[in-house]
N, C-alpha and C positions, 0 to 999 in steps of 0.2 A: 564214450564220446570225447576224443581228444582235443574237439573243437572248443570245450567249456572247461577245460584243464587251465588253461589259465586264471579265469574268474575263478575256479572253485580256488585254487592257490591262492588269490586275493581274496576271497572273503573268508578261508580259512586263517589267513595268518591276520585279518585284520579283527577277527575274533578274538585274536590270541595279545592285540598290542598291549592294551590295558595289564592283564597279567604278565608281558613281559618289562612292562615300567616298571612295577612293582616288584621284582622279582628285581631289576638290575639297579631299583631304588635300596633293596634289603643287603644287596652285595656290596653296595660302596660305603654302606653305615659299615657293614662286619669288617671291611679291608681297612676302614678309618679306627675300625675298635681294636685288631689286633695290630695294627701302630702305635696304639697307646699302650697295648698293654709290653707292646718290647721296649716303647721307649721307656717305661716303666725298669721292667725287670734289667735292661742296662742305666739304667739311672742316666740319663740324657739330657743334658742342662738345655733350656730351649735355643742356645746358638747352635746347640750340635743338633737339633732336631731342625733344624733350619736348615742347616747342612745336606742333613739326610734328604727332606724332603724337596730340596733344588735340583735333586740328580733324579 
């Protein structure tokens, strides 16, 4: 029924938001945690991490 193809794509992906919050909530903790771990392992004084994170 290609008439109800649209609906089911909306209630399929609206099924899916909640896990996709959470899912794009877990990737911007991980991208913020391996910026600290390089500003780390370059030893990054926090004007140069300022730097870094204005570009």
């Amino acid at each position: 029924m290609i008439t109800n193809a649209p609906k089911s794509i909306e209630t399929h992906y609206n099924g899916y938001k909640g896990f996709l919050a959470r899912l794009s909530q877990r990737l911007t903790a991980t991208d913020r945690l391996i910026d600290q771990i390089v500003y780390q392992l370059y030893s990054l004084t926090p004007a140069e991490i300022a730097i870094v994170e204005e570009t």
